[in-house]
ZAKETI-802329 format. One record per residue (C-alpha): residue number from 1; residue in three letters; z, x, y. Coordinates in Angstrom, 1 decimal. Layout:
BEGIN
 marfi kolro      Z      X      Y
   NUM   ALA      Z      X      Y
...
END
This chain:
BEGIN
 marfi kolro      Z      X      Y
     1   UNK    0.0    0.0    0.0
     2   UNK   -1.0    1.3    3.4
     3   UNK    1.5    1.1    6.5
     4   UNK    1.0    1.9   10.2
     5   UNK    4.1    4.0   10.5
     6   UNK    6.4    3.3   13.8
     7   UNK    9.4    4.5   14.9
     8   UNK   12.2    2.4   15.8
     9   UNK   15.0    4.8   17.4
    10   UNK   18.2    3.1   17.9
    11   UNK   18.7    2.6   21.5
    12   UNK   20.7    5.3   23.5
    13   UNK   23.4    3.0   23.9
    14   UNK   24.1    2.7   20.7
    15   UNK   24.4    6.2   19.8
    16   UNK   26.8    7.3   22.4
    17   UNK   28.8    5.1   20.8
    18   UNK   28.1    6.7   17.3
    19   UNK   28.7    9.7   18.9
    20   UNK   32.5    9.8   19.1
    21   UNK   32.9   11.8   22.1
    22   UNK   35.9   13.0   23.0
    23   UNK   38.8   10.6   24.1
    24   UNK   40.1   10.6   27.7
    25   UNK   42.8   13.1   27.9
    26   UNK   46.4   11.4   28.4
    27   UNK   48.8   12.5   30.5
    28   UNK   51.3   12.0   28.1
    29   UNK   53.0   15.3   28.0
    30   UNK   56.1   15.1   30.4
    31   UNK   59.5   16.2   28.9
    32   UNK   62.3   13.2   28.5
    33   UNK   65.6   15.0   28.5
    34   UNK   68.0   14.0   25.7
    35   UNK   70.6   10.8   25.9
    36   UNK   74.0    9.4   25.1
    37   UNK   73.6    6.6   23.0
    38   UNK   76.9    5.7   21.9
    39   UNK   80.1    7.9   22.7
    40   UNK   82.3    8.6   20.2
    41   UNK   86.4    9.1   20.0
    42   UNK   89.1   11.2   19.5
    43   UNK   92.4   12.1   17.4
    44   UNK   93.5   15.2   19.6
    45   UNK   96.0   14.8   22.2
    46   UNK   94.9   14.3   25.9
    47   UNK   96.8   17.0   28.0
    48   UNK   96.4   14.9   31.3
    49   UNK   94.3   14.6   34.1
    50   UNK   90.7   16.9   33.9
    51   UNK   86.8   17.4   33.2
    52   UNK   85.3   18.5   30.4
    53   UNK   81.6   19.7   29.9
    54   UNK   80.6   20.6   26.2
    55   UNK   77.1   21.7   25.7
    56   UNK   75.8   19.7   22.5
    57   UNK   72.3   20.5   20.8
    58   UNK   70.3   17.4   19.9
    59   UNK   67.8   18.1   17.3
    60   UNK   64.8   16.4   16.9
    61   UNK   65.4   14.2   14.4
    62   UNK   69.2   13.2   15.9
    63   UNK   71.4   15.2   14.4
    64   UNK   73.1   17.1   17.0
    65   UNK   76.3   20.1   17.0
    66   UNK   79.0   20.2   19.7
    67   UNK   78.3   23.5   20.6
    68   UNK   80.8   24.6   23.4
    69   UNK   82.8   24.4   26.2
    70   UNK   80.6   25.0   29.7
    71   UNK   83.6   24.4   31.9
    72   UNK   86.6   22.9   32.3
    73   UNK   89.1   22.2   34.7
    74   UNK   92.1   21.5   32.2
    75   UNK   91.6   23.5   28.9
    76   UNK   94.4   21.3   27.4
    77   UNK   91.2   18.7   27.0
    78   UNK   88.9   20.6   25.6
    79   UNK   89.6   20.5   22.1
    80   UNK   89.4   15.8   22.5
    81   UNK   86.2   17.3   24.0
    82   UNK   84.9   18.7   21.8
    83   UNK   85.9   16.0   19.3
    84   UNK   84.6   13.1   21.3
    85   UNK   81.3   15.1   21.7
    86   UNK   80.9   15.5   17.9
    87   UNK   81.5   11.8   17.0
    88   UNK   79.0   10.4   19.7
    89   UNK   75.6    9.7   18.9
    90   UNK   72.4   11.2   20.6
    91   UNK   69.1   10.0   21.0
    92   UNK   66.6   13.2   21.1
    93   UNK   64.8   15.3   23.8
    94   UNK   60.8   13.5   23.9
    95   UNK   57.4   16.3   24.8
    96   UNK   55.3   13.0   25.6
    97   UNK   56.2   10.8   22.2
    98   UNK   57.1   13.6   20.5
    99   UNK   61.0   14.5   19.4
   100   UNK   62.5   17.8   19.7
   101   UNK   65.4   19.9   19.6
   102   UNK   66.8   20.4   23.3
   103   UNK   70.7   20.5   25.0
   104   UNK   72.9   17.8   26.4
   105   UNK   75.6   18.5   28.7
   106   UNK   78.2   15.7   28.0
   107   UNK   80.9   15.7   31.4
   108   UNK   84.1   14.1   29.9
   109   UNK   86.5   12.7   32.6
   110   UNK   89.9   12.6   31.6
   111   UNK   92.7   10.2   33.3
   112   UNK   96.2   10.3   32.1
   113   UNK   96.4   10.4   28.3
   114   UNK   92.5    8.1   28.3
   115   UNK   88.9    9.2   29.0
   116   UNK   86.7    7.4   30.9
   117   UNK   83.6    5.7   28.9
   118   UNK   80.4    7.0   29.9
   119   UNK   77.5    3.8   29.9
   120   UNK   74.8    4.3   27.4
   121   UNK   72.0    6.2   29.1
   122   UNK   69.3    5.6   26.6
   123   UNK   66.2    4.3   28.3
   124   UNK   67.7    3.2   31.5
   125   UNK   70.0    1.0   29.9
   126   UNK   72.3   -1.1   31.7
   127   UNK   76.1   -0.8   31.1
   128   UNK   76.6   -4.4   30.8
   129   UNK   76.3   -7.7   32.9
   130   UNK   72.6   -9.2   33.3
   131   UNK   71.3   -9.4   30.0
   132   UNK   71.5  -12.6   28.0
   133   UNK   72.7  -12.9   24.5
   134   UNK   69.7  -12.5   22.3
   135   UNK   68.4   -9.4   25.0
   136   UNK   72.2   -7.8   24.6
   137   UNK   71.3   -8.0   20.6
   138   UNK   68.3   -6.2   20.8
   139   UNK   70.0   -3.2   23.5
   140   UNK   72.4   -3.3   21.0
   141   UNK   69.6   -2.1   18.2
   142   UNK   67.9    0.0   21.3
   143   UNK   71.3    2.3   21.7
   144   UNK   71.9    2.7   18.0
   145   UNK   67.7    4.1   17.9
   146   UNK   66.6    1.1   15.7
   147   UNK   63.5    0.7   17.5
   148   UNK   61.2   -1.1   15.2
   149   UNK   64.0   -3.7   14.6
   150   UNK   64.8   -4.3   18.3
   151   UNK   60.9   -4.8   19.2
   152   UNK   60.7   -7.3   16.6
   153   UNK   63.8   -9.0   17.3
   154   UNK   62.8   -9.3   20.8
   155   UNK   59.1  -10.6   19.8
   156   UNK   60.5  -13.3   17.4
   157   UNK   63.4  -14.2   20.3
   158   UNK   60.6  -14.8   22.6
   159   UNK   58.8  -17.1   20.7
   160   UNK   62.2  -19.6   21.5
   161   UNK   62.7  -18.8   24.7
   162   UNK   59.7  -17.4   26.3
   163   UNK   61.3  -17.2   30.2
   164   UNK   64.0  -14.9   29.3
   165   UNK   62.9  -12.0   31.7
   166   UNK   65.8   -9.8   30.2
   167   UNK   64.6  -10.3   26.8
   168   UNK   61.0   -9.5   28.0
   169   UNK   62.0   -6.6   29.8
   170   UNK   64.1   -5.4   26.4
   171   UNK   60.9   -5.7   24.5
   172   UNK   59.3   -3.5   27.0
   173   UNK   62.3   -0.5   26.3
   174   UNK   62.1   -0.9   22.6
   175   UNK   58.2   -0.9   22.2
   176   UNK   58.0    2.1   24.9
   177   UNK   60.6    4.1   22.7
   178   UNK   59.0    3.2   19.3
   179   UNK   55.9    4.5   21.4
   180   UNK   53.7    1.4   21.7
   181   UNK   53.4    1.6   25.1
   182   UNK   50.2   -0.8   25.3
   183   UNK   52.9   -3.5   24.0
   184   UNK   55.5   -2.3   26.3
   185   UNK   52.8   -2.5   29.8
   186   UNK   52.2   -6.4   28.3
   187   UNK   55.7   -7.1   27.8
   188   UNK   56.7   -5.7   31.5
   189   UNK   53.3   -7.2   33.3
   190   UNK   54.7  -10.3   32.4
   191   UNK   58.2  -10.0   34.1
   192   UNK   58.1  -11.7   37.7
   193   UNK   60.8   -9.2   39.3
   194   UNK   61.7   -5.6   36.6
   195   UNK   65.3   -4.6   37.3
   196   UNK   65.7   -1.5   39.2
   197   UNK   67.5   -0.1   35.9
   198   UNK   64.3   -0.5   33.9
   199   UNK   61.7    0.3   36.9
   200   UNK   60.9    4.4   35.4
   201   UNK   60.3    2.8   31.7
   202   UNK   58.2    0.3   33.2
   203   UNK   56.1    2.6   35.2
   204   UNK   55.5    5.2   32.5
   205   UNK   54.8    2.1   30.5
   206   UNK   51.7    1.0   32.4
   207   UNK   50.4    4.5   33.6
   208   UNK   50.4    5.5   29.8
   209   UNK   48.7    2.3   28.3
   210   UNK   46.4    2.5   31.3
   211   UNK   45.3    6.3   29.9
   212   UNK   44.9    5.0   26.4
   213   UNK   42.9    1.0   27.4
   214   UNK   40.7    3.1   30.0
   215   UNK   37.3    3.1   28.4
   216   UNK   37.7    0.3   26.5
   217   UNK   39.1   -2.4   29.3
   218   UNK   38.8   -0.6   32.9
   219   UNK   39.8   -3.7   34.5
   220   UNK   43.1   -4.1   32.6
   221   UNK   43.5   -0.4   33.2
   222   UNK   43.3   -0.5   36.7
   223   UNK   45.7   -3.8   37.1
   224   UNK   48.7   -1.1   35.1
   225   UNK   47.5    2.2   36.8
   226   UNK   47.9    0.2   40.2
   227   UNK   50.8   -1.6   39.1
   228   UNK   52.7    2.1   37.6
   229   UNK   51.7    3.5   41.1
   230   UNK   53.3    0.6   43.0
   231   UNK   56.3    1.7   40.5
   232   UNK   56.8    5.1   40.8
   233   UNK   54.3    6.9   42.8
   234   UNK   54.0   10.1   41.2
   235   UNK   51.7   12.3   39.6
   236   UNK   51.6   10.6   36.1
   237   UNK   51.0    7.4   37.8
   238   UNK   48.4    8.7   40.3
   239   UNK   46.6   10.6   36.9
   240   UNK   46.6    7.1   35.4
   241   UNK   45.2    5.6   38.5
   242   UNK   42.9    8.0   38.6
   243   UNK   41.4    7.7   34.8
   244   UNK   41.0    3.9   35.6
   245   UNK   38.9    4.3   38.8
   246   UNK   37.1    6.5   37.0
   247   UNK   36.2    4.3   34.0
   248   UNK   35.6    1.7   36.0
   249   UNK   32.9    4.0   38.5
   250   UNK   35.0    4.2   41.9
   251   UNK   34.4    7.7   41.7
   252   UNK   35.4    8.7   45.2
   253   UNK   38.6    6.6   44.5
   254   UNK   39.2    8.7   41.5
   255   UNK   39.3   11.8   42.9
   256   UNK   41.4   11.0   45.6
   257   UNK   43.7    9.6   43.0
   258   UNK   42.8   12.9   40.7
   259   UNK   43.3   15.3   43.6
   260   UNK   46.7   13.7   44.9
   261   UNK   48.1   14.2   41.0
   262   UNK   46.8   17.7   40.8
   263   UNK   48.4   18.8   43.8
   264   UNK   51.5   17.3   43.3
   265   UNK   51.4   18.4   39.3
   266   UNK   50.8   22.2   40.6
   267   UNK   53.8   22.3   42.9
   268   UNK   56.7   20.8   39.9
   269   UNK   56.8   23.8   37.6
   270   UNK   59.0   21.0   35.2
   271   UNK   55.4   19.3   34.7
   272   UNK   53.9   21.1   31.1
   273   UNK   50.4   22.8   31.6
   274   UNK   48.8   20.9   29.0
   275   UNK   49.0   17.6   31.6
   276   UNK   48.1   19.9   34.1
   277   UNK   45.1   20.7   31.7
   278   UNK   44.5   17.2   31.2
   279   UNK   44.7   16.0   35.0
   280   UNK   41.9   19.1   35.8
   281   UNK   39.8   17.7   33.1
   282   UNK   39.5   14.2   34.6
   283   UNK   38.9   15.4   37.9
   284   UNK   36.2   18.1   36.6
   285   UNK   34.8   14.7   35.3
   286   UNK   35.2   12.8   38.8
   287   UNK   33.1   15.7   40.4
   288   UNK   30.4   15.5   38.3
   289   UNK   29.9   12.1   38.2
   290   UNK   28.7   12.5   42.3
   291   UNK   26.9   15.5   41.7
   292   UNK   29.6   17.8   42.8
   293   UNK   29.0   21.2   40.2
   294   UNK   31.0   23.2   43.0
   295   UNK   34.3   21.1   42.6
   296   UNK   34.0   20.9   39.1
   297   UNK   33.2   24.7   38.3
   298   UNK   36.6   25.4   40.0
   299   UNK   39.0   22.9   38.0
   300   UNK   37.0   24.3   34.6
   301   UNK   37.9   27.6   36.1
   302   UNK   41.8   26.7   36.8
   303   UNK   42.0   25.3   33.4
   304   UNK   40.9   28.4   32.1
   305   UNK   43.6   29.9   34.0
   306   UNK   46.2   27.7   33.2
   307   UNK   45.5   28.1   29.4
   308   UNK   43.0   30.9   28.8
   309   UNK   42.3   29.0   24.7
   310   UNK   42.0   25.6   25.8
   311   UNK   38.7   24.4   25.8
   312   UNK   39.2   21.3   27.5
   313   UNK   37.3   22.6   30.6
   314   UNK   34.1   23.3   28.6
   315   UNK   34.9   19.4   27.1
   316   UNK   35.1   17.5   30.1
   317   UNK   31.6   19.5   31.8
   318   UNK   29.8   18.7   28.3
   319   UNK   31.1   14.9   28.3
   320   UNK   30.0   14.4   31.7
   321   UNK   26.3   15.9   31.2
   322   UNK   26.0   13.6   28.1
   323   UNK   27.2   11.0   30.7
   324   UNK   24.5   11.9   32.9
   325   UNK   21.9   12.9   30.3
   326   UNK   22.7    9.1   28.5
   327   UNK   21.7    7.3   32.2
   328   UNK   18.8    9.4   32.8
   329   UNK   17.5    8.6   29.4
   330   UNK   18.2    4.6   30.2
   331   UNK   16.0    5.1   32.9
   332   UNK   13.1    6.6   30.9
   333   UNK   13.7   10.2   32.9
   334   UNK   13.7   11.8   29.4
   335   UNK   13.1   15.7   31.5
   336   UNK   16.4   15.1   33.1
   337   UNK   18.3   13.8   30.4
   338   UNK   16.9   16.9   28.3
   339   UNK   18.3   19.1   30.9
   340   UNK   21.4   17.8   30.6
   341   UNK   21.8   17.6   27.3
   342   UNK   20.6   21.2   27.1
   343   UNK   23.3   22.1   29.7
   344   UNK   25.6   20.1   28.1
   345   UNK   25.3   21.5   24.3
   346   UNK   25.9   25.3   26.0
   347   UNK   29.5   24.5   27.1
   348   UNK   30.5   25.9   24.2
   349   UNK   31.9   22.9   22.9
   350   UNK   31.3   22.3   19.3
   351   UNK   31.4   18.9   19.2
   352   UNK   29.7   18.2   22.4
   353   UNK   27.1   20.2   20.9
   354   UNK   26.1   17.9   18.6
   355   UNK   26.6   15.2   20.4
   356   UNK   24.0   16.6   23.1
   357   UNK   21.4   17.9   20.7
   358   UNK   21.6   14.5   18.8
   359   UNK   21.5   12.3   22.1
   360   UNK   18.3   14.4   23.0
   361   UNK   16.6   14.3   19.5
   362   UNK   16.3    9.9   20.0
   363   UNK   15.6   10.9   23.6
   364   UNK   12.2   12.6   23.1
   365   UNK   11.9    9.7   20.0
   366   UNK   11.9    7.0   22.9
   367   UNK    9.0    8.2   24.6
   368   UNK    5.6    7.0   24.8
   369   UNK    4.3    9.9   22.9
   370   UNK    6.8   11.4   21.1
   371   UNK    6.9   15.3   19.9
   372   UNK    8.3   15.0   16.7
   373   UNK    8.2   18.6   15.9
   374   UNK   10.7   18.9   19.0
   375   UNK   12.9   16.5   17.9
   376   UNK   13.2   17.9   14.7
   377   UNK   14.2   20.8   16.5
   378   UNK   16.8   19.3   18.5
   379   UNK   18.4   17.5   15.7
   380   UNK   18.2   20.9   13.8
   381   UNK   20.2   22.5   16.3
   382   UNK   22.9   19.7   16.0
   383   UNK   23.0   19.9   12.1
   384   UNK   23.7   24.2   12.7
   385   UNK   26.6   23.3   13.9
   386   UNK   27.5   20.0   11.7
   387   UNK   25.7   19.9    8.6
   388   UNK   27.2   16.4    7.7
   389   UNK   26.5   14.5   11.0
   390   UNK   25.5   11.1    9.9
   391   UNK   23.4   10.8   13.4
   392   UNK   22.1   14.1   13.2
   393   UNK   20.6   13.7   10.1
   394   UNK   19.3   10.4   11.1
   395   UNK   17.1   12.3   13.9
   396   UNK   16.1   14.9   11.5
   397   UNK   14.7   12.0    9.5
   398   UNK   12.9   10.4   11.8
   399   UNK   11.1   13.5   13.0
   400   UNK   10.4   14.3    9.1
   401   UNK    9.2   11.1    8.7
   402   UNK    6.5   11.3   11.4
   403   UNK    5.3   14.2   10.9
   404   UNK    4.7   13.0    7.3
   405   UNK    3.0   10.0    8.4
   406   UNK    0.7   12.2    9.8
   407   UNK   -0.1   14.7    7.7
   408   UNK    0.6   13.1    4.8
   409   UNK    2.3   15.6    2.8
   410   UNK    4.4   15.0   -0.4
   411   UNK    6.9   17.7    0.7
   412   UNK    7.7   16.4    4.0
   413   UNK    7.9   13.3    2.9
   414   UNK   10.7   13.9    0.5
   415   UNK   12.3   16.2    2.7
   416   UNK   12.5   12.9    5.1
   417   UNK   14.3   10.8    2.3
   418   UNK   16.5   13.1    1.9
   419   UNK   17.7   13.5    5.5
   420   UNK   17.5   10.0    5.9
   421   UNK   19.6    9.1    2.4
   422   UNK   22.4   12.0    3.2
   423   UNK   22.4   10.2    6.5
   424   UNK   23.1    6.7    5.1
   425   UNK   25.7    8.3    2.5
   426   UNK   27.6    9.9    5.7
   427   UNK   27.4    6.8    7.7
   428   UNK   29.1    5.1    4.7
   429   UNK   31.4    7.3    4.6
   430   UNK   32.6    7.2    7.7
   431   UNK   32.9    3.8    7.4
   432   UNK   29.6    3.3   10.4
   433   UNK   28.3    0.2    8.6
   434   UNK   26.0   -0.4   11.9
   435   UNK   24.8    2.7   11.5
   436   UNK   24.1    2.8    7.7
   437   UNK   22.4   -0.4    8.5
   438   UNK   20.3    1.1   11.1
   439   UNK   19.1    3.9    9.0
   440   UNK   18.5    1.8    5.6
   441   UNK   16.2   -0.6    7.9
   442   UNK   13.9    2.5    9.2
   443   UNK   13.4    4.0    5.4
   444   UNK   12.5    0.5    4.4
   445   UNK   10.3    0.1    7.4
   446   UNK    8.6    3.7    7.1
   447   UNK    8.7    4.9    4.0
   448   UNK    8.8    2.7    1.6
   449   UNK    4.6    2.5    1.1
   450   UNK    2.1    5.5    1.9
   451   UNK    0.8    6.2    5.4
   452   UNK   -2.1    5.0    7.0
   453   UNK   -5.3    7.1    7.5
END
């Protein structure tokens, strides 16, 4: 059977989305110092009137040691102390949502033959007084680190009475602390007026799930950047603000936002480098999106500075000239978007890579006369780097595939079933169903017959 062989390359939409690039760096790094969950009690004798600061090291997974004595002013209390230190409970130091081992310093103020209690700190906890009873059951399960249990508590308490603000606002601590913060920016964006108590939760709340929602919902994003900002205006909430102006194309917006968190993050030596790495990659990505190669040379230059192995620099360049290469491609301008994929693959970026050459292999594909022999290239180049591409080996099919239609050679023509069959295997594999579906319609549409003449 003869066919007239045509090529149906998926649309470039379509395989930036196949592509998997790589996610928009979180701000998510800042250091949460360690906190007194419940404090404990002693058996030794209280001298009299004094304070008392024992060092105590929290390990990361909340076992902790009452270490020593820092100062006193009435050694006669030291050893109730130290006791009362060692029978408290701790909840751990946090790197982002991380735990690990850090130091409390526990000040114990004695009074006559009592000490004074010290109000939970744990997640900006209130002492006592505003909560109702169902949201004092679930701080209850908050303090004793029972996270999971208090965020379910609170969602099933809800369900009976859905205008308890406290409870709402519990919900928001508990899913922040069991690190579902997307949960924890709906449970807060639904509280009329947040306590001052739980204000810093409910700001890191919003920034953070603003970072994570960004590309897939820039409109939500913006509403709990600009909501985290209204919060606490500080450099995690101007990053956050920041990412969402950028997803949603306010450019000029974003690197306002961008430049007033870099600033700020540069000057506060407490802030990690790897958000300062990550702040510098989005506002590499805000100056190229307007053309500005100057600004964004320098932030890939201070990130190389800040962490001479990171190669988040070379990322963010790479991502933004696939941007760039993907809309010039849209609009048929397949010698710009070649150039910017070109540019893009040589970031040095392995991933990017073959992303780029990919992305440029349908490009040339999509044209009115297509060279296949260069595509084949292209998606040769990607498949160097990532033998087991799915999209990659799609391309290389496609060019095989033509070029067999044309000359109609046996060899070529199995080499083109095989790229195109590893291709559907891989897209299996990955679980890309669309794109396993894409690829088994072409080999049915091109090479299931012989070509025409």
């Amino acid at each position: 059977m003869n066919v007239n062989f045509r090529i149906v390359a998926p649309a470039i939409a379509t395989l930036v989305a196949l592509a998997q690039l790589p996610a928009v760096a979180q701000y998510a790094n800042e250091y949460t110092k360690p906190k007194l969950i419940k404090q404990g009690t002693t058996t030794q004798a209280i001298a009299g009137n004094g304070t008392v600061v024992v060092q105590v090291q929290v390990n990361a997974d909340g076992t902790h040691k009452a270490t020593h004595v820092i100062k006193s002013t009435n050694s006669g209390d030291n050893a109730a102390a130290m006791e009362i230190a060692q029978s408290s409970t701790y909840k751990p130091a946090h790197r982002g949502t991380t735990p690990i081992t850090s130091f409390y310093d526990f000040t114990l103020k004695f009074s006559g033959k009592s000490v004074a209690r010290n109000p939970s700190e744990d997640s900006g906890m209130p002492a006592g007084g505003s909560l109702s009873s169902a949201a004092s059951q679930v701080a209850a399960l908050i303090r004793q680190g029972q996270y999971a249990s208090a965020k379910s508590k609170a969602e099933s308490a809800l369900l009976s009475s859905p205008g308890d603000e406290s409870l709402r606002q519990m919900l928001g601590i508990a899913a922040f602390d069991a690190g579902d913060f997307e949960t924890a920016a709906s449970a807060f964006d639904k509280v009329g007026t947040i306590g001052p108590q739980f204000r810093p939760i409910a700001a890191r709340s919003f920034a953070t799930a603003a970072v994570k929602i960004a590309r897939a919902n820039a409109g939500q994003a913006l509403g709990y950047a600009q909501k985290a900002y209204a919060l606490a205006p500080d450099a995690n909430s101007r990053f956050a603000l920041g990412v969402a102006q950028l997803s949603m194309g306010d450019y000029a917006a974003a690197q306002a936002s961008l430049k007033a968190a870099h600033d700020e993050a540069m000057g506060d030596p407490k802030i990690p480098v790897s958000a300062k790495v990550n702040i510098d990659s989005e506002l590499l990505e805000a100056y190229m999106a307007t053309n500005d190669t100057a600004g964004a040379q320098s932030m890939a230059a201070q990130i190389k500075q800040l962490d001479p192995g990171s190669t988040a620099g070379a990322a963010a360049m790479g991502e933004a000239l696939i941007k760039s290469g993907t809309a010039a491609a849209a609009a048929k301008d397949v010698p710009t978007a070649l150039a910017d994929f070109d540019q893009a693959a040589a970031t040095g970026d392995p991933k990017i890579a073959v992303t780029a050459n990919t992305l440029a292999a349908f490009a040339i594909a999509r044209t009115e006369k297509p060279d296949y022999k260069r595509m084949q290239a292209y998606a040769e180049k990607a498949l160097a780097t990532n033998p087991n591409y799915a999209a990659a080996n799609f391309a290389d099919g496609v060019a095989l595939t033509a070029q067999w239609s044309a000359s109609h050679d046996a060899g070529m023509k199995q080499k083109a079933t095989d790229a195109l069959n590893k291709a559907d295997q891989q897209a299996k594999a990955d679980g890309n169903e669309a794109l396993a579906l894409q690829i088994e319609t072409f080999i049915k549409s091109n090479l299931n017959g012989t070509p025409s003449g």
